[in-house]
C-alpha positions in Angstrom: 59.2 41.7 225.9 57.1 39.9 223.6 54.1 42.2 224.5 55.6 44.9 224.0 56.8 44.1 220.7 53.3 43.7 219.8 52.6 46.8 221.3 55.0 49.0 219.7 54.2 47.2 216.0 50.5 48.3 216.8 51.4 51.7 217.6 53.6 52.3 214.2 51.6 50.7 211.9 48.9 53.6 212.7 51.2 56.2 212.9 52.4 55.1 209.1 55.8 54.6 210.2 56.5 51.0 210.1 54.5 49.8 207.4 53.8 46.4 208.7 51.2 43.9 207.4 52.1 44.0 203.9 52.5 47.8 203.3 55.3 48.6 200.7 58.4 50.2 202.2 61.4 51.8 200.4 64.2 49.2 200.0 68.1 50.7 199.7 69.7 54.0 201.6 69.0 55.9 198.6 65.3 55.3 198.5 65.1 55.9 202.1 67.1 59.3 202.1 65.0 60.6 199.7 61.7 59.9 201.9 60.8 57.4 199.3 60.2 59.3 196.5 61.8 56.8 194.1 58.6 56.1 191.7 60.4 57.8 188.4 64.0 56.4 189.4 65.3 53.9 186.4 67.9 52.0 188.4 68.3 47.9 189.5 66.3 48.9 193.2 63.3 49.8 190.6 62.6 46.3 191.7 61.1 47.4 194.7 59.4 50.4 194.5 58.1 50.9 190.6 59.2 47.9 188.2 58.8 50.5 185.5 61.7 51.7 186.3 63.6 48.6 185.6 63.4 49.7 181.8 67.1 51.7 183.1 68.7 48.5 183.7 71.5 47.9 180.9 73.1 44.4 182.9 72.5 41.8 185.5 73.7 42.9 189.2 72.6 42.0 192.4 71.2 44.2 195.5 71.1 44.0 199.0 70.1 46.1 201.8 69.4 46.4 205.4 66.8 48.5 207.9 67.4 49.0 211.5 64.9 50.1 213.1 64.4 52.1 216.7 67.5 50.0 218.0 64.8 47.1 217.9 65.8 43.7 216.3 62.8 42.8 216.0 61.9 45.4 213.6 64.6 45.1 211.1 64.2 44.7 207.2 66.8 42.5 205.1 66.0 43.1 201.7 68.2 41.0 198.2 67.4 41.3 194.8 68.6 40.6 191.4 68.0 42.3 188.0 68.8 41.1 184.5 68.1 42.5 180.9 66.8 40.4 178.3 66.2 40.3 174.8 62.4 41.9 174.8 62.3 43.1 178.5 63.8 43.5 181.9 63.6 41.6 184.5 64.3 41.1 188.0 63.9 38.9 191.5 63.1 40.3 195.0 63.2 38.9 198.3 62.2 40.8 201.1 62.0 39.9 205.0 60.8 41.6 208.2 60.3 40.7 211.9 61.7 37.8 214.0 60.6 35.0 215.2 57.5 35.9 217.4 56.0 38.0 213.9 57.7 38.1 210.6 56.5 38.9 206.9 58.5 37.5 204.3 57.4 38.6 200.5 59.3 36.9 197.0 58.6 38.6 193.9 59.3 38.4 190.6 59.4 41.6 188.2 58.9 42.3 184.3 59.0 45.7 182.6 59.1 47.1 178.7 59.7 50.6 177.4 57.3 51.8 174.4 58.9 55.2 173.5 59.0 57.6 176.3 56.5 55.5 178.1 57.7 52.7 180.6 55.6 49.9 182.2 55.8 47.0 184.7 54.4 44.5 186.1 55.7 42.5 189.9 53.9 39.4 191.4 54.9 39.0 195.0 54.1 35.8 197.1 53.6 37.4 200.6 53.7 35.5 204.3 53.0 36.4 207.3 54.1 34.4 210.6 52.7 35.1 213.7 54.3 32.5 216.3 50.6 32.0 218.2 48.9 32.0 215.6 50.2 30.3 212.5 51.0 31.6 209.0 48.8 32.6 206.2 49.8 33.2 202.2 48.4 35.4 199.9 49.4 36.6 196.0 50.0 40.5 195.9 50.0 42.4 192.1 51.8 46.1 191.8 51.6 47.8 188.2 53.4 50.8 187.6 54.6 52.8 184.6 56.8 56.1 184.3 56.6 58.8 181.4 59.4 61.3 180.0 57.3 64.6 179.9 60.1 66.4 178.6 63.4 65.6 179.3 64.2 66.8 182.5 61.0 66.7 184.1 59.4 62.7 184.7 56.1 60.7 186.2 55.3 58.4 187.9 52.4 56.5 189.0 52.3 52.8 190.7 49.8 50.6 192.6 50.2 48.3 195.0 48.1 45.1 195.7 45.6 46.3 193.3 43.6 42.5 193.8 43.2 43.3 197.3 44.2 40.3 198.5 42.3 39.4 201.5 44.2 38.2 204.5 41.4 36.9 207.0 37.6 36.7 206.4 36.7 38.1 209.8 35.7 41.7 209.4 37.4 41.5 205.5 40.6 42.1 206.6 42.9 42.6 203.3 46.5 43.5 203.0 46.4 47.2 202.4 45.8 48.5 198.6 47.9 51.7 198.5 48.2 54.2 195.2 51.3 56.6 194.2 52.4 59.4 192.1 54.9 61.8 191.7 57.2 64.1 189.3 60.6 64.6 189.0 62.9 67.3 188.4 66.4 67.3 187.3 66.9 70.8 186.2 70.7 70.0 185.7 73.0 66.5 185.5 74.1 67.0 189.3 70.1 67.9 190.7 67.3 65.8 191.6 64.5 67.3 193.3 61.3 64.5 193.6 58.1 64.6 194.7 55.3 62.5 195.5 52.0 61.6 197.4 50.7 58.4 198.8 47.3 57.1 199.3 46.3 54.1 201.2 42.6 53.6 200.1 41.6 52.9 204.1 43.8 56.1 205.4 44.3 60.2 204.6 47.1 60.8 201.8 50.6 61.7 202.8 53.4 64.1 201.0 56.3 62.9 200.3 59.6 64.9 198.8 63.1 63.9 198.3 66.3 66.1 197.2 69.6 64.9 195.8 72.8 66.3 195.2 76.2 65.1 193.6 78.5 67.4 195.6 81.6 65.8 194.0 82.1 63.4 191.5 80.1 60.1 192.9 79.4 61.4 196.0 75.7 62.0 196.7 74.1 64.4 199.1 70.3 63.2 199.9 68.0 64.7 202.2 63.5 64.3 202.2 60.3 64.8 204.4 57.5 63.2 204.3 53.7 64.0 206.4 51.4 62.3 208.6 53.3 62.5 210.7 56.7 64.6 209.8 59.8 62.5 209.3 63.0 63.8 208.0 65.3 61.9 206.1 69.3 62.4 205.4 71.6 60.1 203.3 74.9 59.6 202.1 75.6 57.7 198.5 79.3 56.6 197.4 81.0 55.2 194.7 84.5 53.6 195.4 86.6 52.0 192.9 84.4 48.3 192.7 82.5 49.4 196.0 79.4 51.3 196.2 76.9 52.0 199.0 74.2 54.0 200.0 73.5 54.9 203.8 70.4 57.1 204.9 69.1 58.0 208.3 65.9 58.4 209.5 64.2 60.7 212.3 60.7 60.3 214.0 59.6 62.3 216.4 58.6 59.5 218.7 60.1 56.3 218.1 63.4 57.7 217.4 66.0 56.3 214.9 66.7 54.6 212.4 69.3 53.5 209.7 69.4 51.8 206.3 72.6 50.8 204.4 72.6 49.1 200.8 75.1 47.8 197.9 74.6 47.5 194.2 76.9 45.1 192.6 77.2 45.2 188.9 78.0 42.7 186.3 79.5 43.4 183.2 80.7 41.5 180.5 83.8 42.4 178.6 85.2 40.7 175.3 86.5 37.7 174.9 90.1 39.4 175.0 89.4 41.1 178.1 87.7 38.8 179.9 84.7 38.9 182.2 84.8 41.5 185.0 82.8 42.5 188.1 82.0 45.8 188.9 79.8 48.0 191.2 77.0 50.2 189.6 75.7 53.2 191.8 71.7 53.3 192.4 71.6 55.9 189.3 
């Protein structure tokens, strides 16, 4: 079994599938239904895929999401984070984990971000480990810099960059946690229409297309469907807002490996006045 594990995380990290090794991967059913394309998104799960967008954040909550993967346990994600405003920017915390106990990569980060007019920017320091049971662990320090811009407002860009020091993880034939570039637009031609698209360029490997669409049918219910290239993988998702509850489930198709399926929760905290008290509430991935 262990052999085969090895062999099937082989086999998907070339196919651009699992994204192993320190490749980025969407975090939360939202990001996931949409294929990804979350650069230009101004919401708490910002934290993981563009830390501009953590300029949208208006009060703490805390996130938490789960991948499974091909029916495989050893290829599941568990992914927590939490974001807070403060006085001059926002901020946030991430910790991300993948693998079991034979190979696992386990990456904490921290987040910062600032808006200057229509123009938001940010900055994430992650400490990344990997964990290979026969042959040790190694650390490295990954940076990511993004930013997002309001061309007018209903259409929005994004660019990010991640590992842009190139951290090096072993000396022998310079092998380095993978440096990968990203940009995208997105149009909201109405409140209740998102329609995103993006491409994404590991510097060692051919660019891939990415495009995401989403759709309030009713009020806080959200249709989501994407696609993204190299190879082709469709996407499908489901977000909901209940009362104090809200989650976010996508599903994920490839060709060969199968399924797979990603559930998250946003919970919100907000502070009320004195006279009413503090409450908790949830916060849909807006």
């Amino acid at each position: 079994m262990k052999h085969f594990y090895f062999f099937l995380l082989f086999f998907a990290s070339f196919s651009s599938v699992l994204f192993a090794s320190g490749d980025p991967v969407p975090a939360g059913g939202r990001a996931w239904s949409l294929a990804g394309t979350t650069l230009t998104l101004t919401d708490g799960w910002a934290l993981f895929s563009n830390a501009a967008g953590l300029t949208g954040v208006t009060s703490p909550h805390f996130l938490f999401a789960c991948d499974h993967r091909y029916g495989l346990a050893g290829f599941n994600t568990v992914t927590a984070g939490f974001v807070f405003p403060t006085r001059y920017v926002k901020a946030g915390i991430s910790f991300e984990r993948f693998g079991d106990q034979l190979y696992n990569e386990q990456k904490l980060g921290i987040a910062f971000s600032h808006k200057l007019d229509r123009v938001s920017l940010g900055l994430k320091v992650n400490y990344f480990q990997v964990a290979i049971s026969e042959t040790g662990t190694r650390k490295r320090l990954l940076f990511e810099l993004g930013g997002i811009t309001e061309i007018t407002p209903k259409l929005f860009f994004g660019a990010h960059v991640y590992n842009f020091n190139q951290a090096r993880m072993a000396n022998y034939q310079d092998e380095r946690i993978p440096t990968v570039l990203k940009a995208g637009l997105s149009w909201r031609p109405i409140s209740k229409v998102m329609l995103n698209a993006e491409t994404t360029k590991d510097i060692d490997f051919p660019a891939t297309f990415n495009a995401g669409v989403e759709y309030e049918a009713v009020k806080n219910v959200y249709l989501r469907t994407g696609i993204s290239t190299n190879p082709t993988i469709n996407y499908f998702g489901l977000g909901l807002q209940h009362k104090q509850l809200g989650f976010d489930y996508a599903l994920r198709t490839h060709p060969i490996l199968g399924w797979s399926h990603h559930l998250s929760m946003s919970l919100k905290i907000r502070k009320k006045t004195k006279k009413d008290g503090p409450t908790v509430t949830v916060e849909q991935q807006l």
